[in-house]
MDAnalysis code that builds the backbone (N, CA, C; Angstrom):
import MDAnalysis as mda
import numpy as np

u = mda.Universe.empty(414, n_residues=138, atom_resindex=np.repeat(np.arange(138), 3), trajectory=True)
u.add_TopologyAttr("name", ["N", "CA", "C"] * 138)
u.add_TopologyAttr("resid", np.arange(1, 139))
u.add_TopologyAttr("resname", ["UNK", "UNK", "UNK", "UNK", "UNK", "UNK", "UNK", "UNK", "UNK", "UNK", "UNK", "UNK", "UNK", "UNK", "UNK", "UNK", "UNK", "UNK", "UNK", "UNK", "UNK", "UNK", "UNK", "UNK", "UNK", "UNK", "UNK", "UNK", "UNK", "UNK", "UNK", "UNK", "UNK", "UNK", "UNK", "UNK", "UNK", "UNK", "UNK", "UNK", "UNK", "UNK", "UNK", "UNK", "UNK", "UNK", "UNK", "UNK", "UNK", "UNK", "UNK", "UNK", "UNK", "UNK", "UNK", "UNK", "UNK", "UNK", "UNK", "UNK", "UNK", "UNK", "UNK", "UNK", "UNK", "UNK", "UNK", "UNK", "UNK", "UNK", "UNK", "UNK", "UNK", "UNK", "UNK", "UNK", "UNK", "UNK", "UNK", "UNK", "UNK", "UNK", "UNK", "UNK", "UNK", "UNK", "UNK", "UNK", "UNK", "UNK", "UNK", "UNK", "UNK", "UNK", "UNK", "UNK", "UNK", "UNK", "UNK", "UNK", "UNK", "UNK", "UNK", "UNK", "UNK", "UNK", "UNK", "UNK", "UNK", "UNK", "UNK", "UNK", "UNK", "UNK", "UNK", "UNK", "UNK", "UNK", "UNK", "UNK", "UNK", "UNK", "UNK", "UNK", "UNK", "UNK", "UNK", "UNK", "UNK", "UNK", "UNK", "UNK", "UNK", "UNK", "UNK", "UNK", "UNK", "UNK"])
u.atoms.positions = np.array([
    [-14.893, -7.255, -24.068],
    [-14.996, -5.838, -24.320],
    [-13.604, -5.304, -24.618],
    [-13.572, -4.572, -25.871],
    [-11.918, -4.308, -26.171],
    [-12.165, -2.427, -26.213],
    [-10.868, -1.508, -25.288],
    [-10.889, -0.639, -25.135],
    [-9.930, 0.185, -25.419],
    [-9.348, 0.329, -26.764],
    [-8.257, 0.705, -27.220],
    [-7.810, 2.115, -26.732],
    [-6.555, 2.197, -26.187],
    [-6.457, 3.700, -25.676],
    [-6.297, 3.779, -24.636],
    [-7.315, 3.010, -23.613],
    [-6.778, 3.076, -22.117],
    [-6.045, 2.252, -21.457],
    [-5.882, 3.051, -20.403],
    [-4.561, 1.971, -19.741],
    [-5.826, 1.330, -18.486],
    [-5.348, 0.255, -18.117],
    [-6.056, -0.552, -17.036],
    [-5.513, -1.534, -16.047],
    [-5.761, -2.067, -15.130],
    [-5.151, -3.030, -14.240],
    [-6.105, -4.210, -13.825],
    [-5.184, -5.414, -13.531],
    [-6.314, -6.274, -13.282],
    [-5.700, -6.858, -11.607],
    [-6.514, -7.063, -10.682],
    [-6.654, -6.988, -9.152],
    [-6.726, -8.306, -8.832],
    [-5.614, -9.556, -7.938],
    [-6.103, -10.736, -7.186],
    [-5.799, -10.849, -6.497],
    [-6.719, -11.029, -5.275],
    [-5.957, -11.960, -4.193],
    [-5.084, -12.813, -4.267],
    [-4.503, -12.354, -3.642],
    [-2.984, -13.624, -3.505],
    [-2.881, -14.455, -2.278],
    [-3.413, -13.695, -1.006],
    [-2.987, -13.994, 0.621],
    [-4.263, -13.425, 1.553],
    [-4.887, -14.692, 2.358],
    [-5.492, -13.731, 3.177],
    [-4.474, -14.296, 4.610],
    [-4.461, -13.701, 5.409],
    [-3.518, -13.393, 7.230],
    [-4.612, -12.845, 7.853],
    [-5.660, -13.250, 9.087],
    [-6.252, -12.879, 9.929],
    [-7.296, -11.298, 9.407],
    [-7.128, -10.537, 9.667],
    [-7.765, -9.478, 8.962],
    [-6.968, -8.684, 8.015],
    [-6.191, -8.991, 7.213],
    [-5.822, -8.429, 6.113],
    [-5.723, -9.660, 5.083],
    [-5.579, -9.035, 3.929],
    [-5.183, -9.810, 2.509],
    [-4.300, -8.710, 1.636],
    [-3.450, -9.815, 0.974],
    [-2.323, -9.366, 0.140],
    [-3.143, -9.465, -1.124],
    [-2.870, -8.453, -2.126],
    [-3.634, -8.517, -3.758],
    [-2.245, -7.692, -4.664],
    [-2.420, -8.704, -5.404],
    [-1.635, -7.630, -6.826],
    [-2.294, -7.108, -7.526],
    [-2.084, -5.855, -8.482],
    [-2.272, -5.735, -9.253],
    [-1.466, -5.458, -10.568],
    [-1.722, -5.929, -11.912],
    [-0.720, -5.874, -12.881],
    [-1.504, -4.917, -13.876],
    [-1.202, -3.665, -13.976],
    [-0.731, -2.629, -14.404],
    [-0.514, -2.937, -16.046],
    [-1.558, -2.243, -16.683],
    [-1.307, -2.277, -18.305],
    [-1.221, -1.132, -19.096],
    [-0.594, -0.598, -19.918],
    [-0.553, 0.508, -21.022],
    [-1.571, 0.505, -21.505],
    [-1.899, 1.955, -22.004],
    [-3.012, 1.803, -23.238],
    [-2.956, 0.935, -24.320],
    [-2.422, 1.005, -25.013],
    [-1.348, -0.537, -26.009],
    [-1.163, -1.489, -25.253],
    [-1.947, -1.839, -24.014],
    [-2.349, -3.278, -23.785],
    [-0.804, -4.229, -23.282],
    [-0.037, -3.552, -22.567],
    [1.324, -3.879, -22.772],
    [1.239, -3.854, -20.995],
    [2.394, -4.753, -20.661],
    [2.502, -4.707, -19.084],
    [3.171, -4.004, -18.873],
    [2.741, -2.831, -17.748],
    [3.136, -1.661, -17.515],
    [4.134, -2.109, -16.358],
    [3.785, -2.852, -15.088],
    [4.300, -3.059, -14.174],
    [2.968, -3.787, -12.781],
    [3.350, -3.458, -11.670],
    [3.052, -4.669, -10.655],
    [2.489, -3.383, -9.279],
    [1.192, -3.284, -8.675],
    [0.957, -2.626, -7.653],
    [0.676, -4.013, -6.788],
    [1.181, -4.203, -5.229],
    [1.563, -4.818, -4.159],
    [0.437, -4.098, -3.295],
    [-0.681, -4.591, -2.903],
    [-1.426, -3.795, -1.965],
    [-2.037, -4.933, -0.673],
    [-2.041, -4.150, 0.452],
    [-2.563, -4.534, 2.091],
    [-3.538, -4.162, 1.997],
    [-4.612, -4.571, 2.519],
    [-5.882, -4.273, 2.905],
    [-6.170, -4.958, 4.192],
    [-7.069, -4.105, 4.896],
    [-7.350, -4.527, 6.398],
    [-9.022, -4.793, 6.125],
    [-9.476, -6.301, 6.380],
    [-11.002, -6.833, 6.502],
    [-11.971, -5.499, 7.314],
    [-12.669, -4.907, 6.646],
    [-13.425, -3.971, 7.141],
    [-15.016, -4.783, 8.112],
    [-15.683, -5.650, 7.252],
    [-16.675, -6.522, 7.458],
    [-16.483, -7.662, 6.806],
    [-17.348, -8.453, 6.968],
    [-17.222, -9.887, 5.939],
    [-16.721, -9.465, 4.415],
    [-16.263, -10.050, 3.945],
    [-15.352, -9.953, 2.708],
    [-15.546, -8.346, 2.351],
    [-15.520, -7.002, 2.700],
    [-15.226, -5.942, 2.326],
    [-13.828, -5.643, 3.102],
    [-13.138, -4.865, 2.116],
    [-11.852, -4.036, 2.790],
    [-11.765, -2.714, 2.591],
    [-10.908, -2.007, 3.648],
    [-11.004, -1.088, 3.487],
    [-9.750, -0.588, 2.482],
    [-9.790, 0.996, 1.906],
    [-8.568, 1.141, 1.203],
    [-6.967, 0.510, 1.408],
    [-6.666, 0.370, 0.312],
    [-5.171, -0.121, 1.588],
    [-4.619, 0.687, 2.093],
    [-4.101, -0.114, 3.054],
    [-2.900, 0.578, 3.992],
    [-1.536, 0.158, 3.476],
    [-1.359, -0.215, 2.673],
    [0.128, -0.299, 2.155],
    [-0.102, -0.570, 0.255],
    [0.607, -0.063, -0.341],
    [0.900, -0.436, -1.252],
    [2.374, -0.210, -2.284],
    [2.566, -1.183, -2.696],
    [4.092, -1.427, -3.104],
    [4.705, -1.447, -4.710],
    [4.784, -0.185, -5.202],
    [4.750, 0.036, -6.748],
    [6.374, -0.906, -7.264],
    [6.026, -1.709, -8.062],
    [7.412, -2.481, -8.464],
    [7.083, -2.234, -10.133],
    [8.111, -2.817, -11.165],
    [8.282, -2.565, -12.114],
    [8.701, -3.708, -12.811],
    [8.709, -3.629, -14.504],
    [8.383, -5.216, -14.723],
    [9.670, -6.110, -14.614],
    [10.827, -5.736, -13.313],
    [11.656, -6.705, -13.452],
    [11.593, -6.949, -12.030],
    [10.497, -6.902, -11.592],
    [10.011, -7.371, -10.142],
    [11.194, -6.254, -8.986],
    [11.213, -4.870, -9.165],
    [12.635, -4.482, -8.766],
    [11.417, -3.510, -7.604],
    [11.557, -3.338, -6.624],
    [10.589, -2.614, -5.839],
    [10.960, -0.838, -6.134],
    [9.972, -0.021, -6.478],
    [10.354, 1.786, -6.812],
    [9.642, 2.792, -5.504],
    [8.840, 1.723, -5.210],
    [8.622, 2.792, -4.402],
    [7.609, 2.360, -2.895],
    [7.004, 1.944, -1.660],
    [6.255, 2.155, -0.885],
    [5.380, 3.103, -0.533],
    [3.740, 2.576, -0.353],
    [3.257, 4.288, 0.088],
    [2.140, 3.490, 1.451],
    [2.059, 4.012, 2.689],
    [1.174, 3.484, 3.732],
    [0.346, 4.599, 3.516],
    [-0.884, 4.440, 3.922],
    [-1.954, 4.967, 4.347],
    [-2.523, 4.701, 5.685],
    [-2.512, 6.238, 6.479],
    [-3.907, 6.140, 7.656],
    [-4.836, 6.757, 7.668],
    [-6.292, 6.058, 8.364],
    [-7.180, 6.479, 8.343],
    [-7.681, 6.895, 9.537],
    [-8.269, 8.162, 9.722],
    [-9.103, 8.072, 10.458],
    [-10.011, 7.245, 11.105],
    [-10.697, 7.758, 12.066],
    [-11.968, 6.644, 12.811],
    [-13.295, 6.657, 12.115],
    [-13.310, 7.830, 10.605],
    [-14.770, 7.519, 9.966],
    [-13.989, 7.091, 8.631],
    [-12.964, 6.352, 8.823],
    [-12.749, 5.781, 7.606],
    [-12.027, 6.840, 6.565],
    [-11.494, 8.079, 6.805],
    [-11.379, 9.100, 5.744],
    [-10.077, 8.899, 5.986],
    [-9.022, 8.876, 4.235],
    [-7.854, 9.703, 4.373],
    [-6.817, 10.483, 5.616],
    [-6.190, 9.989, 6.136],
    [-5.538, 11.074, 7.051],
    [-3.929, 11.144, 6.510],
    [-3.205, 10.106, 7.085],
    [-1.735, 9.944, 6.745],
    [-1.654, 9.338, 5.158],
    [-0.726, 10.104, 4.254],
    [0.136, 9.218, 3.324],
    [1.400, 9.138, 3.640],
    [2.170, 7.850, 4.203],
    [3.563, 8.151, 4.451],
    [4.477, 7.349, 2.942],
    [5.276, 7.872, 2.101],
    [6.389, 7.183, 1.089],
    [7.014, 7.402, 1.621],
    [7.931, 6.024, 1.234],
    [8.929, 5.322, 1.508],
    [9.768, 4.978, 0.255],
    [11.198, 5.133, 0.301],
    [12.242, 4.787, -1.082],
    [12.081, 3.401, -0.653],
    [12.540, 2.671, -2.153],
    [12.975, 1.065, -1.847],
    [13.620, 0.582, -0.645],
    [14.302, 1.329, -0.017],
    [15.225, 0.959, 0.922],
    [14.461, 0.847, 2.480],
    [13.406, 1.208, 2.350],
    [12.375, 1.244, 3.409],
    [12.532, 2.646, 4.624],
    [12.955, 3.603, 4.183],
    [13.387, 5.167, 4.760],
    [12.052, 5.868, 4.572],
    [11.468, 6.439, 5.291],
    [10.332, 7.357, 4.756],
    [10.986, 8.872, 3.884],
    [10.684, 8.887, 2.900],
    [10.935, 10.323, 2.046],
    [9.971, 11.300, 2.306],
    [8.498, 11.258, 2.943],
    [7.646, 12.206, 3.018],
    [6.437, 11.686, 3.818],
    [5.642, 12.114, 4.390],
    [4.386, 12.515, 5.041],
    [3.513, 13.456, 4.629],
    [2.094, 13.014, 4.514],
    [1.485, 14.038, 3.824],
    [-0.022, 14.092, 4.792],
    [-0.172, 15.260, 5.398],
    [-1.578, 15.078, 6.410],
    [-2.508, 15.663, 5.405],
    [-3.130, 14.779, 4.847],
    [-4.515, 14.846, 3.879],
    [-5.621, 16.084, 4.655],
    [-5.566, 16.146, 5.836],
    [-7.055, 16.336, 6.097],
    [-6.112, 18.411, 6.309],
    [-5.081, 18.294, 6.759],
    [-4.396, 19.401, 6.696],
    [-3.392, 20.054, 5.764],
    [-3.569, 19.682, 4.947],
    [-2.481, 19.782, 3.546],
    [-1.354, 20.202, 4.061],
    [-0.589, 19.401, 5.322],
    [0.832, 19.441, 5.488],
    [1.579, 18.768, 5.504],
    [3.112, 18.495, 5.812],
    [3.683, 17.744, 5.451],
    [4.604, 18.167, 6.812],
    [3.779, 16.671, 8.044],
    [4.235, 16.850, 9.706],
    [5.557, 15.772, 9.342],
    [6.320, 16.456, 10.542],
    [7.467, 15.275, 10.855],
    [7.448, 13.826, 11.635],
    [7.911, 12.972, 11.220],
    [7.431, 11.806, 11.678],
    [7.449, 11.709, 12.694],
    [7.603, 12.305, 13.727],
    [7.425, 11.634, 15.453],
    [6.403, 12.029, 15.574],
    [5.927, 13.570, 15.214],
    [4.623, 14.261, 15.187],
    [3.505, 12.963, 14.225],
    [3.777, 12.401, 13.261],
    [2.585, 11.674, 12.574],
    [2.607, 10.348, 13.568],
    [3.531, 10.013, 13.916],
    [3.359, 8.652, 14.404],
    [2.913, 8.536, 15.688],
    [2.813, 10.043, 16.731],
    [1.640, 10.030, 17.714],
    [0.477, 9.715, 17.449],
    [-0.152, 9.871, 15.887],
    [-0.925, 10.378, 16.031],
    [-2.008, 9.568, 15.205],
    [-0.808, 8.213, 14.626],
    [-1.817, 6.631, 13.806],
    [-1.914, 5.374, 14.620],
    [-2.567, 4.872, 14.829],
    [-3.141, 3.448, 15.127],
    [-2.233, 2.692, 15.667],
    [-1.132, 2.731, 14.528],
    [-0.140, 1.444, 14.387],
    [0.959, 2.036, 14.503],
    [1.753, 2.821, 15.050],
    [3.312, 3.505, 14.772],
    [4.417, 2.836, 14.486],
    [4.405, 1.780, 14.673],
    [5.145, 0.514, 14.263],
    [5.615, 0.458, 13.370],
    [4.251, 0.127, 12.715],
    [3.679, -0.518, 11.238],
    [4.035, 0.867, 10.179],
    [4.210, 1.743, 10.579],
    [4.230, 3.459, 10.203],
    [5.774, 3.805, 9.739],
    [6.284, 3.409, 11.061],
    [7.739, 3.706, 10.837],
    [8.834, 3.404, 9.995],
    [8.957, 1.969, 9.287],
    [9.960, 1.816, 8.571],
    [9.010, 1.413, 7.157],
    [9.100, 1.313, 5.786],
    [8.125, 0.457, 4.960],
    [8.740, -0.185, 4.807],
    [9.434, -1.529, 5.351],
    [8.759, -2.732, 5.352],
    [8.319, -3.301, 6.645],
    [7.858, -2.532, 7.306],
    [7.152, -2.978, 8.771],
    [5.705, -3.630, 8.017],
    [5.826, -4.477, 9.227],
    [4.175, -4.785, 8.758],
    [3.351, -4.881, 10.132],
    [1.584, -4.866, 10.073],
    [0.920, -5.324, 11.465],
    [1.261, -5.652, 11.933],
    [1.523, -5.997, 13.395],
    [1.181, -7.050, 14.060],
    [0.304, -7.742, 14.028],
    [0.716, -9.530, 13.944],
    [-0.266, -10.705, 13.765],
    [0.356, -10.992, 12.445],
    [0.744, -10.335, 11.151],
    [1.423, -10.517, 9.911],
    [2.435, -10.209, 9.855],
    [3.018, -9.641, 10.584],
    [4.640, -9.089, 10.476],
    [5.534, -10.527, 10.327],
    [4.964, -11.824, 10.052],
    [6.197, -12.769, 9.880],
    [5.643, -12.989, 8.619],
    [4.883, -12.287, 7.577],
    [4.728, -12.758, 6.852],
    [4.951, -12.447, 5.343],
    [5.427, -12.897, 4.184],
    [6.083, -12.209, 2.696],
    [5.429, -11.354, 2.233],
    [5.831, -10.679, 1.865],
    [5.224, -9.046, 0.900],
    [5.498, -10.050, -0.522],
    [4.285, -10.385, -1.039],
    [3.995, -10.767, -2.947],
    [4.603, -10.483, -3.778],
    [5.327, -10.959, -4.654],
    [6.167, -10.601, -5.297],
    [8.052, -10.024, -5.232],
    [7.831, -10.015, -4.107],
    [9.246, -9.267, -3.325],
    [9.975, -10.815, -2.496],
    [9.179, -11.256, -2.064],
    [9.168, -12.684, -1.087],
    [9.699, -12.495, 0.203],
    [9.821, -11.223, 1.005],
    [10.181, -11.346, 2.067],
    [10.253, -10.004, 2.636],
])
């Protein structure tokens, strides 16, 4: 099927670690051209379903990392935290979805699952935290 005009991405597993898996995705122009590289976490929801990710890692086509973004969810599965992060792994912003504000991080990190995993981007779970971010290698 050829779709001239749009831009599209194509999605693989790369890694599964206990209840998460690592997936790329490579990012194409409308002109069919490689745009660049999305780095995404996903946490095993049920047998092979996941839920949105919780991390994903925008790089560019000289494998150079631009940007981090985590996600938390609530307990029915909805949107709550977006935290970005610069390359350097610093959070630049917080965004409370369900309150259209933008809390300070000691205030968000009472208040997710994992605060850990929250705090710096390149933290990872516990149980995977010894393990490579795709494309980046470490």
């Amino acid at each position: 099927m050829h779709h001239p005009g749009i831009p599209f991405g194509i999605q693989l597993t790369v890694q599964r670690i206990g209840d998460y898996r690592w997936s790329i995705s490579h990012k194409y122009t409308n002109s069919g051209d490689l745009a660049g590289y999305l780095v995404h976490l996903e946490r095993i929801k049920r047998i092979n379903t996941y839920d949105a990710a919780l991390m994903t890692l925008q790089i560019d086509l000289q494998r150079q990392l631009k940007r981090i973004e985590k996600n938390s969810y609530d307990s029915d599965g909805q949107l709550h935290y977006v935290f970005e992060y610069n390359p350097e792994g610093d959070v630049v912003s917080i965004h409370d979805s369900p309150e259209g504000s933008t809390p300070q991080l000691a205030a968000a990190l009472d208040d997710v699952d994992m605060p850990d995993f929250y705090r710096a981007g390149f933290a990872l779970p516990a149980g995977i935290d010894r393990s490579s971010m795709p494309l980046l290698g470490g």
